[in-house]
C-alpha positions in Angstrom: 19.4 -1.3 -30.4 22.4 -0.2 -29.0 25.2 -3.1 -28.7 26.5 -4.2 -25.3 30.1 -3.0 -23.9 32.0 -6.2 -23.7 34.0 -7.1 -20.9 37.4 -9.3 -21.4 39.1 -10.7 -17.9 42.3 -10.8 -18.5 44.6 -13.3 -17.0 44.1 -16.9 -18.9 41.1 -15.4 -20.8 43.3 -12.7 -22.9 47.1 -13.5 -22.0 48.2 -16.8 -21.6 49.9 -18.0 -18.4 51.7 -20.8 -19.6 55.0 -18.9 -20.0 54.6 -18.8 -15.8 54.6 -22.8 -15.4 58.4 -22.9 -15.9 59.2 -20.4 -13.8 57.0 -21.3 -10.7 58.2 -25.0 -11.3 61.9 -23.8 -11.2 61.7 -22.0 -7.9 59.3 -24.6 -6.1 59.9 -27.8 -7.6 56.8 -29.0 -8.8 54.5 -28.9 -11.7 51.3 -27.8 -9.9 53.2 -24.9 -7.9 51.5 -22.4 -10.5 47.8 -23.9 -10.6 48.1 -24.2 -6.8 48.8 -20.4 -6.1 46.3 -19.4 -8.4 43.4 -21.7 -6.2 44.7 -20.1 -2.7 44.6 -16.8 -4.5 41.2 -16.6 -5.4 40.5 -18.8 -1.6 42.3 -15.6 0.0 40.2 -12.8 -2.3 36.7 -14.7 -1.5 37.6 -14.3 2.0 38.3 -10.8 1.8 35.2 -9.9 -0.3 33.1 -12.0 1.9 34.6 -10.5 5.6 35.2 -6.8 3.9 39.1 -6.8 3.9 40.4 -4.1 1.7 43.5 -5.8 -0.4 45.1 -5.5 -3.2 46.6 -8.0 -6.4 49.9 -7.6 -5.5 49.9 -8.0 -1.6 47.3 -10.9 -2.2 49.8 -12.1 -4.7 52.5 -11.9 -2.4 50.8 -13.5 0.5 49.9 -16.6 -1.5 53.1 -17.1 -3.3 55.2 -17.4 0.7 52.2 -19.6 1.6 53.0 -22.3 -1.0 56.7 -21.5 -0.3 55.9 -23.4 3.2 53.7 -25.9 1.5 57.0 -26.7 -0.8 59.5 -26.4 2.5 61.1 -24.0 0.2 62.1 -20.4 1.8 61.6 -17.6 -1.1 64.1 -14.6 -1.6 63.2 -11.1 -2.5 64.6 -11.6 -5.7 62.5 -14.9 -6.6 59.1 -12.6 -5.2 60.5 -10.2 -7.6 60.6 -12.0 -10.9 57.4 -14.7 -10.2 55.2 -11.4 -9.5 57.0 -9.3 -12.4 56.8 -12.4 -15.0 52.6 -11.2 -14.9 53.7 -7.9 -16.3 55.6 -9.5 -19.4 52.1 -12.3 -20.7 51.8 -13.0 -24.3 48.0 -12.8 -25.7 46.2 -16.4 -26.3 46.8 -16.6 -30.3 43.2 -15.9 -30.7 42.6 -12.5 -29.1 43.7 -10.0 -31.4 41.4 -11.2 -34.3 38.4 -11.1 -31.7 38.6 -7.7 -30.5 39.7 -6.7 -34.0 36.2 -8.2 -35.4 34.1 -7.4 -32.3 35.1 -3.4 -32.7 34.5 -3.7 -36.3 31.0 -4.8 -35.2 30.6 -1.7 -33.3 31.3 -3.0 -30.3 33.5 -1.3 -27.6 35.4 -4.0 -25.5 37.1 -3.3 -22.3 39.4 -5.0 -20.4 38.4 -5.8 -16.9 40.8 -7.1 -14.4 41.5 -8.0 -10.9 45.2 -6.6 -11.3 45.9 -3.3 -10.3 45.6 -0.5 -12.8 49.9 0.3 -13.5 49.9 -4.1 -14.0 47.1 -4.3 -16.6 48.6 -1.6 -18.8 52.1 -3.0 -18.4 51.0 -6.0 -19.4 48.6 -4.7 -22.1 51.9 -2.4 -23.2 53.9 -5.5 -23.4 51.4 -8.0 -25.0 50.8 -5.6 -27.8 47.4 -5.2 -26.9 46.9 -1.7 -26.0 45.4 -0.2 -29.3 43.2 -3.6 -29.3 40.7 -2.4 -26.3 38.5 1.2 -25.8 39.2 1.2 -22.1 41.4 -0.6 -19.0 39.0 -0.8 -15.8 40.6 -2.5 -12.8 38.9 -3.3 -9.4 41.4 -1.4 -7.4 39.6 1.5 -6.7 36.7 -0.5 -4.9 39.0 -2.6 -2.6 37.6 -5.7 -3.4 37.3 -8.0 -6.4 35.7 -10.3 -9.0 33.2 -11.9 -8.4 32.2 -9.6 -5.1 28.7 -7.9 -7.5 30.4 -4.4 -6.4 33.3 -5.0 -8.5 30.5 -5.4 -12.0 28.5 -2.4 -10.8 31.5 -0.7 -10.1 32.7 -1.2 -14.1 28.9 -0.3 -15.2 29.1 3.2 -13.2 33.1 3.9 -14.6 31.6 3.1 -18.2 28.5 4.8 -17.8 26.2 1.7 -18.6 23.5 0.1 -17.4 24.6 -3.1 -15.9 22.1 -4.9 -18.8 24.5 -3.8 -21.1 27.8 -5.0 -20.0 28.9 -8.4 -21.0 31.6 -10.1 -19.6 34.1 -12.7 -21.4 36.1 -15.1 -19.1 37.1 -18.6 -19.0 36.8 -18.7 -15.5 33.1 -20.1 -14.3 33.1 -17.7 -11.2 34.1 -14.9 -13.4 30.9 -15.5 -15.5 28.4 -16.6 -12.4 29.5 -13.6 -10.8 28.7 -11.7 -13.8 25.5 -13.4 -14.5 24.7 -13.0 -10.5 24.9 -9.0 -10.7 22.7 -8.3 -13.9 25.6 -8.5 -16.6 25.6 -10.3 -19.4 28.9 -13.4 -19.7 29.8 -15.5 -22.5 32.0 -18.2 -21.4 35.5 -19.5 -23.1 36.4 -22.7 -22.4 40.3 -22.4 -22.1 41.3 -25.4 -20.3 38.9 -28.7 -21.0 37.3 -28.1 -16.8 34.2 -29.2 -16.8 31.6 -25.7 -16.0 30.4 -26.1 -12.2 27.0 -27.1 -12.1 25.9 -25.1 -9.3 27.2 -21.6 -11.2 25.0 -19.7 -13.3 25.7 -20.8 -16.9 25.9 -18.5 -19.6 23.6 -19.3 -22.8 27.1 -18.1 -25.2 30.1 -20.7 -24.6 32.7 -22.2 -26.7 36.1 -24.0 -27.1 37.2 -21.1 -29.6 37.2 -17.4 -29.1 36.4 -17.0 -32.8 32.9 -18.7 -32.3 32.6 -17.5 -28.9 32.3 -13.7 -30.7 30.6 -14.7 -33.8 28.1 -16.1 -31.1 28.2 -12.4 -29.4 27.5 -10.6 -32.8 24.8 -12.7 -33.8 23.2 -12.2 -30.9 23.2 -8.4 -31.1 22.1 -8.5 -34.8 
């Protein structure tokens, strides 16, 4: 049986983005400024997947980030857009990462990373995390003008890797991330990451854990 290609979002799932609460707490004053963007981001890329609007990460990013500048009656400068959007490039990996791809290749598994970000932004921050011998592949949605979970985006990754959809499963600790996943034919395993509980109305998938290192175990074991 050949063993599924295994997906890995990226942002939360493999890098960390609690370096970026001090730094969106510094420039708008509160401590929910960095949970709040993230929300109206992914509220502004359903919109666009759902009414066709062809975006990208970065202008998405951008927009989002001087919409909570009104929310905080604060007025941003180039130079703060500048270092909150190029603090993404410079993540450190969740301490758990490396010994999960590490084990999951050793498996024979190939594992991709799979990203909203634009292409040049996911191997920065691949470059800079140390992470860039870790995965087979870098795939980002840019090239489809959409994103995750539009069902495009997942077919789009099967196509680029030259799987059937069946044989892509996708890692995230984001519970749209996996429905979507789950929604378009893919495999998902989720990682529980922050202690929310899963939505109830999502898909769930039948691999989930608080730990990455049982989360893969989980994956291997089921390919045996």
């Amino acid at each position: 049986m050949n063993k599924k290609v295994i997906l890995f979002d990226i942002n939360e799932t493999v890098l960390n983005l609690g370096a970026l609460k001090p730094i969106f707490k510094e420039t708008f004053g509160s401590e929910d400024a960095l949970s709040l963007w993230f929300s109206k981001l992914l509220h502004l890329s359903t919109v666009c997947i759902t009414t066709k609007v062809k975006s990208n990460f970065a202008e998405l990013a951008t927009i989002v980030l001087d919409a909570i500048a009104v929310n905080y009656k604060i007025q941003l400068t180039e130079d703060q857009r500048t270092e909150l959007l190029g603090a993404f490039s410079n993540l450190s990996p969740h301490s758990d990462i490396k010994p999960a791809l590490s084990k999951l290749r050793q498996h024979g598994f190939k594992v991709v990373a799979l990203s909203n970000s634009s292409l040049n932004l996911i191997s920065m921050q691949m470059k800079n995390a140390e992470l860039t011998d870790s995965f087979d592949d870098i795939i980002s949605v840019e090239e489809t003008g959409s994103f995750k979970p539009d069902p495009t985006v997942y077919k789009f990754a099967a196509t680029k890797l030259q799987q059937p959809i069946d044989q892509l499963c996708l890692v995230a600790t984001h519970d749209w991330d996996t429905h979507g996943a789950l929604s378009a034919g893919l495999d998902a395993a989720y990682i529980d990451r922050t202690g929310v509980p899963y939505n109830p109305l999502y898909l769930k998938p039948k691999i989930h854990s608080t730990t990455m290192g049982n989360l893969v175990d989980s994956i291997i074991a089921d390919q045996a």
